[in-house]
Each structure stands twice: as C-alpha cells, then as structure tokens.
N, C-alpha and C positions, 0 to 999 in steps of 0.2 A: 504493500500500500504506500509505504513511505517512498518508495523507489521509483512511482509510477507518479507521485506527486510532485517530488524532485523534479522529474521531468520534466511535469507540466511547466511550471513555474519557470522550469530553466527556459522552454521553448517562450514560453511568453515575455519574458527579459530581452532575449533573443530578437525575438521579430519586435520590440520596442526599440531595439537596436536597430532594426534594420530599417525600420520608420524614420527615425532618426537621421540617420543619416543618406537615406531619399530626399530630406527636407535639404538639410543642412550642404548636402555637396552638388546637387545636383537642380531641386525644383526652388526654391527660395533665391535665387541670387537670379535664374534666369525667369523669373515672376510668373511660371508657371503652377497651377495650384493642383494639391493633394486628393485624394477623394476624402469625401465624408468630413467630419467635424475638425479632421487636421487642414485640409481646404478652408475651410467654412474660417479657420482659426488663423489661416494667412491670410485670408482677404482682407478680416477685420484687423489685423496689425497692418498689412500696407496701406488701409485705409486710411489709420490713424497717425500712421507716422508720414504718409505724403498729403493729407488733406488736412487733416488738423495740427501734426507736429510735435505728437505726442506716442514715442515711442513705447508699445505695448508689446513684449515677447510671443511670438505665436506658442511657446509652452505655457504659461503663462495663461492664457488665454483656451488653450485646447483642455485643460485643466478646470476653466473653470463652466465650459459650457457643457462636459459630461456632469456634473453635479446631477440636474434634473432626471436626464437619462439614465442615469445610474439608477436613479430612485426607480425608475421606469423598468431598467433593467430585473431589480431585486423582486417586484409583483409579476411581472409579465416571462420572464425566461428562467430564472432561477436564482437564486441565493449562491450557489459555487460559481456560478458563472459571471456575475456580477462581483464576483470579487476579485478575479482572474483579469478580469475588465479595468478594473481600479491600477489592481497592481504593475495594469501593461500601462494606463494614461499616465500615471505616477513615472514610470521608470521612462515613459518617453519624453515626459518634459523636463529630466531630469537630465534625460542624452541630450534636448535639443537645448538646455544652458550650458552645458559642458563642453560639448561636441562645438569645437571650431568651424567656420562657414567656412569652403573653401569650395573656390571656382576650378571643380576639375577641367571644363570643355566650355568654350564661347559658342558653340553650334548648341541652339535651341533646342532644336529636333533632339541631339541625340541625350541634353538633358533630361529633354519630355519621355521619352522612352526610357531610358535607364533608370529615373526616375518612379516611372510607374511600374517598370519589371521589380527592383528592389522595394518598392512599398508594397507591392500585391503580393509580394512573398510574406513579408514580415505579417500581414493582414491574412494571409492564407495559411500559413502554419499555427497562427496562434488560434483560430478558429476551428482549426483540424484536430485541436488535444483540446476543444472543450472548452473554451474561452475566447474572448473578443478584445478588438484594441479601443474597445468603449464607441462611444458617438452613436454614429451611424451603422455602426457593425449591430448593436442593438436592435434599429430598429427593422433594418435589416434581416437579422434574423427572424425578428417575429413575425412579416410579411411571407419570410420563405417558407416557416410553418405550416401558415396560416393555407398557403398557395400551393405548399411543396414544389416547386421550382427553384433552377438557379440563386444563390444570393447576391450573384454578380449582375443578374437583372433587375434587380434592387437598386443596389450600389450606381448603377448609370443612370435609372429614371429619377434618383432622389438626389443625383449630383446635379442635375441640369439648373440647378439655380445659381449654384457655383460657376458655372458655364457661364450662365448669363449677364452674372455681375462682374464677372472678370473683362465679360466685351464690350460691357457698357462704362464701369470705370475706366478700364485701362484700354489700350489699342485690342482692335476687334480678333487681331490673330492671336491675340493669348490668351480668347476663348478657344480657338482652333486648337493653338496648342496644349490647353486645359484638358480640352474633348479626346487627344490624342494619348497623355496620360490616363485621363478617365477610363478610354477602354483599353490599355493595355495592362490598368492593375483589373478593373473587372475579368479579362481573359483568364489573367496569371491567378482570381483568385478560384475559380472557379475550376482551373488543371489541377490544383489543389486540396481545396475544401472537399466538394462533391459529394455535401448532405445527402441531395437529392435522388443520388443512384443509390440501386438497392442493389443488395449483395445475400446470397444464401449460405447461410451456415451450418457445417451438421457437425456436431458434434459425439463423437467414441468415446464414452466414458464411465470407469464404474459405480461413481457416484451423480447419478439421473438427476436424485430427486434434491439432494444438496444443492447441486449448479442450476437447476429450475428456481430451486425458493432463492438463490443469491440472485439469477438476471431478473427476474422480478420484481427484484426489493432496489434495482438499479433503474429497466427497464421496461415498460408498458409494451411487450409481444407477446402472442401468441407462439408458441412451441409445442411440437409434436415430436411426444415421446416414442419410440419404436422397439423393438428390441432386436439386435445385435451378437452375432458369435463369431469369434475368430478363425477363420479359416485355419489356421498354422498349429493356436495354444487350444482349439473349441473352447475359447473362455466365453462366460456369458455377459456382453456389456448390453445397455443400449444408447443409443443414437438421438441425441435431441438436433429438431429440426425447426428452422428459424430463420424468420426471412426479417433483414436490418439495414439501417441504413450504413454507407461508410463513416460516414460521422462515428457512428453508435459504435464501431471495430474497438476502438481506440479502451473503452468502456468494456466493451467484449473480452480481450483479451485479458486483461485485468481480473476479472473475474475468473477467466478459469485459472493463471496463474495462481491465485487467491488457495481455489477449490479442490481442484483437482491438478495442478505441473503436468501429471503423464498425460489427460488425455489428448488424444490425436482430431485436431482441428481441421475440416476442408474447407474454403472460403471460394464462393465460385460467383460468376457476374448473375445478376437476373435481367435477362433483358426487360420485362414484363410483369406485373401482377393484377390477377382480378380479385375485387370480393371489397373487403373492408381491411385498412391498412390507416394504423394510425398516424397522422401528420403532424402531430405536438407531441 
C-alpha cells in the first residue's frame, strides 16, 4: 500500500514538474498560453502586469483560482483525488517561483508545441495514477464521467475562452498559437490517460472470494466468478471476470498485489460492451 502510494505522489510531483517547466522554458516568455487554469492563470498575470503594471506571478495566481474547484473537487470526484490535486497545484507553483525562465528557442511554433507535448505529459501521467493537476482537470473529469468520452475533449471545448482572450488582448496569432498548444497537450493527454477505453480482466486465483470483497470495497463492477483447474498441477482455482476501465488498472493491480502476489492476471482490449456499464 505504502509502495503504491509513494508512487503516486512521486508521479504527481513529477508531472508538476513537468508543468513547470512547459511554462517556464518554453510557453510564458513566447506568450503562448497553457491549457486549463494554468492558461487561464497567465492571461491574468500578462494582463496585469502589461495593462495595469502590476506584477502578479502566474503561481501565485494558479494557486489561488483552484481554491473553489478544489472544494468542487472534494463533493463531486473524490476526497483522494482532490488531495492528489492540491498537492500537484502546490508543488507546481512552487516549481514555477523557483524554476528560472529561460528562452530555450525564439521560433514560436516550436515553443507552442514543445510546450504542449511537455504539459500534456505532466497532465496525462498524473491523471493516469488517480489524481489531477487541479483546475480544469476537475472539471474535466466530471464531464468525462458524466459522458464517458475522451477528457481531452473536454480540455479543448472549455479552453476556447482562453483562445479567445488571448486574440482579443494580444495579437490574433497567439490565439492560433494558443489553439496549437491547446490541441497538442489534449492529443498527448488522451495517448495517455485513456479513462475511457475499457479493458477485460480475468483473473486465476485461489482466493475468489477475498479479491471480490477487496475490488468492491475499491470498485463499483460487476465480476463473474467461474471456476478454474490447472491443466499441469489439476489444482482447483477460479477465475474472476471483469470488465474496467484503464484508468481503474492502476487500482487493479494494487489490489491483487495486496490479496493475493501469485495470482496470474490477463488484461486484454474490449473493443465493445453492451448492457449497463457504470460511468462514475
């Protein structure tokens, strides 16, 4: 448990890191904006520091506009995941005071892109162990549920305002170029995350009814027990059967680690499911 938790925490540090420094080397110096609340959180500091004169750090700021959301988060998606959330917005406005600006490339383009590959990672790993980089990952997610689709189709219809004020304050190409990060960390988050694909699991194990009452007490699925003999030992196991999302793996695995170490896991794609399939 401690080991799988480590993890998590390490990945979410990580891809705070990796936010970080999308901002800080790459999107911020050439006035390109981020997705989601870290966008939303450099408009308003270029706003302020070229229209009013009044220098506001975008950590600073991205910091203080998950406040609400956060709250939003703790009702609407979870209590672990909302703190997963905190601890990624904390550690990244922590990277973006510390973390030196520095102009790797005077070509736009290749900021806007390198930019958006290194934030859609940082946004897609820490999403993928069960946690968010706060904001707009939030609401985000509860749309995906809600939908079961993409999160990264999310992430582009709820950026468009971002889009639009960056063409309207600033020169109209650094909406373009906004729109070009926009969809290249949506791509990257979605090769990534991939809630929304379902995967079939069957599980070989001597203890059935133990790893049923553990995903259970994790999981809201349906599983069908079967029973199972070893061609080689004739030992008698059975087979729990269960159909999850990739998100859900991460959680999966964990638990039989937990329950059972020996049993033997196959994890195979679904292209399809009929019937009732919970989405939350």
């Amino acid at each position: 448990m401690f080991i799988f938790e480590a993890k998590r925490i390490a990945v979410v540090i990580f891809g705070a890191l990796l936010n970080a420094i999308s901002l800080n080397f790459f999107l911020i110096g050439a006035n390109v904006y981020a997705s989601g609340f870290t966008g939303a959180a450099q408009l308003v500091s270029s706003v302020f520091n070229d229209f009013i004169g009044i220098g506001v750090s975008t950590g600073i700021l991205l910091a203080l506009f998950n406040i609400p959301v956060a709250i939003l988060g703790w009702f609407k998606v979870g209590k672990g995941f909302t703190v997963y959330s905190v601890i990624s917005v904390l550690c990244t406005t922590l990277f973006l005071e510390f973390i030196p600006m520095i102009e790797i490339s005077e070509d736009i383009i290749l900021n806007a892109v390198f930019g958006g590959v290194i934030g859609g990672t940082g946004i897609g790993i820490t999403l993928k162990v069960g946690a968010s980089t706060g904001g707009m990952d939030i609401v985000a997610m509860v749309l995906s549920r809600m939908k079961d689709k993409p999160i990264g189709t999310y992430f582009l219809m709820l950026n468009a305002v971002i889009i639009a004020f960056a063409g309207i304050l600033y020169e109209p190409e650094n909406a373009l170029y906004t729109l070009l990060t926009l969809y290249v960390t949506t791509r990257v988050i979605d090769a990534i995350h991939t809630r929304h694909e379902k995967v079939t699991a069957m599980i070989i194990t001597r203890k059935a009814d133990e790893l049923q009452a553990a995903i259970h007490k994790k999981m809201v699925r349906g599983i069908t027990i079967l029973p199972a003999k070893g061609a080689y030992t004739k030992t008698d196991k059975d087979m729990l059967y269960l159909v999850i999302t990739r998100y859900e793996l991460f959680d999966l695995e964990r638990i039989i680690n937990e329950v059972d170490p020996h049993a033997f896991t196959n994890i195979v794609q679904t292209t399809g499911i009929f019937g009732f399939f919970r989405k939350d």
